[in-house]
Every structure is written in C-alpha cells, then in structure tokens.
C-alpha positions in Angstrom: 22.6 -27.8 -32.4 24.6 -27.4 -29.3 23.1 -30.1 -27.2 23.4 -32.6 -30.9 27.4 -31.5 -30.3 27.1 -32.3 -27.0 25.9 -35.3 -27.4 27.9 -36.6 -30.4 31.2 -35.5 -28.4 31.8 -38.2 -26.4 31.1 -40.8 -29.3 33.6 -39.0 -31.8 36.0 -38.8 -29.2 36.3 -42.5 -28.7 36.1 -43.8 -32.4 38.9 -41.1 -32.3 41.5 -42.1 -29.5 40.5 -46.3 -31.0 41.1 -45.2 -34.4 44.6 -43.6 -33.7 45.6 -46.1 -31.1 45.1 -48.7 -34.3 46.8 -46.1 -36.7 43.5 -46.3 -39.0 42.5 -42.8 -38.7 41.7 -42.8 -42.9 39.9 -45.8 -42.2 37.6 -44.6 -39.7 37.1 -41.4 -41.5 36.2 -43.3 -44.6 34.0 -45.3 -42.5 31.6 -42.3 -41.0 31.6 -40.4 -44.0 29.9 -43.3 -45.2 27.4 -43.9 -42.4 26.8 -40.0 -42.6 25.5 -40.1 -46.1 23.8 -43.7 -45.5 21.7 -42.2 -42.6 20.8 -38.7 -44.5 19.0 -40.6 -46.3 15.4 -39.0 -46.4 14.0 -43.0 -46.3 16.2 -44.1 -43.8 15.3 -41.3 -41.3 11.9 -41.7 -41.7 12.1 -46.2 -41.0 14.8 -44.6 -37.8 12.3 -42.4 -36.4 9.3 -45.0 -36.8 8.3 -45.7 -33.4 6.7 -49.3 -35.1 10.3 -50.3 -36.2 12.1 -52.0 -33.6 15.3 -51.0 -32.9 16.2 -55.0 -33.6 14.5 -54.7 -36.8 16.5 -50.9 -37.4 19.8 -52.8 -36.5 19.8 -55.7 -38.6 18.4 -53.0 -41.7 21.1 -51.1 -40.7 23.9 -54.4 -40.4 22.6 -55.0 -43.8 23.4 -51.5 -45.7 26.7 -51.0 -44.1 28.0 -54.5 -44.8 31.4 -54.6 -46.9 32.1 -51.1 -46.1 32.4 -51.3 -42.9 34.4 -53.3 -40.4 33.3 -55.2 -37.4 34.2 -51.8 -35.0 32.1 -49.6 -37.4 29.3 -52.2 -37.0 29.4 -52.3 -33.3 29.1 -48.4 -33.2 26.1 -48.6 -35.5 24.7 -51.3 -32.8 25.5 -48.7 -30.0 24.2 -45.5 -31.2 20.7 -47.6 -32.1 20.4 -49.3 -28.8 21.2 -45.8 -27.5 18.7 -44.3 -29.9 21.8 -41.9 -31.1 21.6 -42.9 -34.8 20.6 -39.2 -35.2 24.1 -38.0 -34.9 26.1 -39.9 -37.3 26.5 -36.6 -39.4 28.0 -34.3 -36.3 30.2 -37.6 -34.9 31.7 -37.6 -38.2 31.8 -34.2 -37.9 33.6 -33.9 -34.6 36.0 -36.7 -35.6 37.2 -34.7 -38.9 37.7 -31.5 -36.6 40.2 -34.3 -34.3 41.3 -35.4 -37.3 42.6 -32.1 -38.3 44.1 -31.0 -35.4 46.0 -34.1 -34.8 47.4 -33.0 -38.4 48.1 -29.3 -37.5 45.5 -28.6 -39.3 42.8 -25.8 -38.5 39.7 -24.8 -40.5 39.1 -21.3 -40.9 35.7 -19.3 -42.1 36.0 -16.2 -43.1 33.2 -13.8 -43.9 33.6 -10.8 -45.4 31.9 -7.5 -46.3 33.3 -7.5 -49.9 35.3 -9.9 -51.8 38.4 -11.1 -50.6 41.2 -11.2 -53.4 43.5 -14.0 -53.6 46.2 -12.1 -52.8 44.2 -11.0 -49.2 43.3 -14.7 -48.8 46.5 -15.7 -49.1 48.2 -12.6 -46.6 45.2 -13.6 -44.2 46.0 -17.7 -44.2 49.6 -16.6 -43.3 48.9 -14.3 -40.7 46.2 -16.8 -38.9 48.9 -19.6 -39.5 50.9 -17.8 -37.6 49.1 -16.5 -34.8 47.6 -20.4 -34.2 50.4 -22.5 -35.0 49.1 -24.3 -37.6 48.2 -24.9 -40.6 45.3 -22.9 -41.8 42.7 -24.0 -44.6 40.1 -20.7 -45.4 36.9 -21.0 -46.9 36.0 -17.5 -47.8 32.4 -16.2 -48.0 30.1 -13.0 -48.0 27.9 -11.1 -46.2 27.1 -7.0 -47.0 25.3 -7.1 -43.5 28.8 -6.3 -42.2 28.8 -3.4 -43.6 33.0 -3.3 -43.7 36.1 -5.8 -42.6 35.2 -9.3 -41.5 34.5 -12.1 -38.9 36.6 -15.0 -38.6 35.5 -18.4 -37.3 38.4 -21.0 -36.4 37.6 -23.6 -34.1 35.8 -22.3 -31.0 37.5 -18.8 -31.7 35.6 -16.0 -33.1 37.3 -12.7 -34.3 34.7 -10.0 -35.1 36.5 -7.1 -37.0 33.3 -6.0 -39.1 32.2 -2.7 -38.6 28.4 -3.7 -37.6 30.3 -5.8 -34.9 32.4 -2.5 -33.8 28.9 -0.9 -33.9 27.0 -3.3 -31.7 30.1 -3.2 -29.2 30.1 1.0 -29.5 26.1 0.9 -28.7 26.4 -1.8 -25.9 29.3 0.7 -24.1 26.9 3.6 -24.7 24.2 1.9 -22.4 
C-alpha cells in the first residue's frame, strides 16, 4: 500500500498543481473519479494485466471508454500511466488528489475510532476541538472498535493520536522492558 502511495504521489501531484494553475480543480476531480470506477472494473483489470494485450491495444480500449468524459489532458494521463504500466493506481491518484484537494480548501479528514459510541454531541465537541488544534476545517467519520478497550485513536492526515487504553497499555508494557 505504501509503495502504491508512493508511486501514485508524484502523478496526483501534477494533475494537481495543472488542474489549479487552469482553475479546473472540479473538473479534474470529476475526471479521476471517473477513471477510478472505469478501471475497478473486475473486466477491465483482468484485459490491463493480460500480458497478450498490447499496451497499444489497452490504450486505444481505454481512449475508447473514456471518450466524452474526459478531456484531451485526462486522455493524455491515461496514455502515460499505460505506457508507464501505472494504470494500477488510478484509484490512489485520485485518491491523493482529493486529499490536495481538501487541503487547498482548509479542509482535513478526520477518522475517529472509538471504544463505544460516540454521541453527536461528543462528535460535534471533538470536530471543534480538532478544528482548532489544526486550523482547519475538520470533517469526522466516526467508527468502532471494542479492541480498544476505552477512549479512542484519531487518524487526520499523516497524524495519529492514540488515546485508547490498549494503546496506553502497549506504551505502559514497552516502558516496562
């Protein structure tokens, strides 16, 4: 997963910086939200990973599919991530590039997992609190997990605050050693 991020980074980060020079960020999300679901396809993976298809043969299948809904820039990237046999990470470019996306709007995703249920009132105490502590805006998808026995773990962006009490646990036994 990490090297697939790795290697879908540098692609995301230019249909990025192109789409906001042009002031068609929408567009371009539009765009690989589209080639995301076009190359999930269970059919479509299995003609991409053919070594008897031609990656000609791949790119003008390809052309063909994604014509109308995408413009001439969205059908050059297809043409480069092919001839660079990167088709494979359409789903984390567009990933990456909605993670830009958001920041560039002030925006930051935030997971939550908790022990128990979260009430909305919680939710909403813990969206203010992170909004202020990042300086932004914060969106929280909430889920569970009794594993942690108490409190919970928050995941925003590359930041990870462990305040479950199997995380304090782990941390207590690793000083103990």
């Amino acid at each position: 997963m990490a090297e697939l991020a790795a290697l879908a980074r540098p692609y995301a980060e230019a249909v990025f910086l192109m789409a906001d020079e042009q002031g068609r960020i929408d567009q371009w999300s539009d765009m690989l939200e589209f080639l995301k679901q076009v190359t999930s396809n269970e059919l479509l993976k299995n003609i991409a990973n053919n070594p008897k298809i031609s990656k000609q043969a791949l790119e003008i299948k390809m052309l063909e599919i994604c014509e109308g809904q995408m413009d001439a820039e969205g059908l050059n990237l297809i043409k480069l991530l092919i001839q660079n046999n990167r088709l494979q990470l359409t789903s984390e470019i567009a990933e990456q590039y909605e993670g830009k996306k958001a920041e560039k709007c002030g925006l930051l995703d935030v997971t939550v997992t908790s022990a128990f249920p979260m009430s909305d009132s919680d939710k909403e105490s813990l969206q203010m609190s992170l909004s202020g502590s990042f300086g932004k805006k914060v969106k929280i998808s909430v889920g569970e997990d009794s594993s942690l026995i108490g409190g919970i773990i928050i995941h925003a962006g590359d930041k990870v605050i462990d305040g479950s009490l199997s995380g304090q646990i782990q941390q207590l036994a690793k000083q103990l050693k």
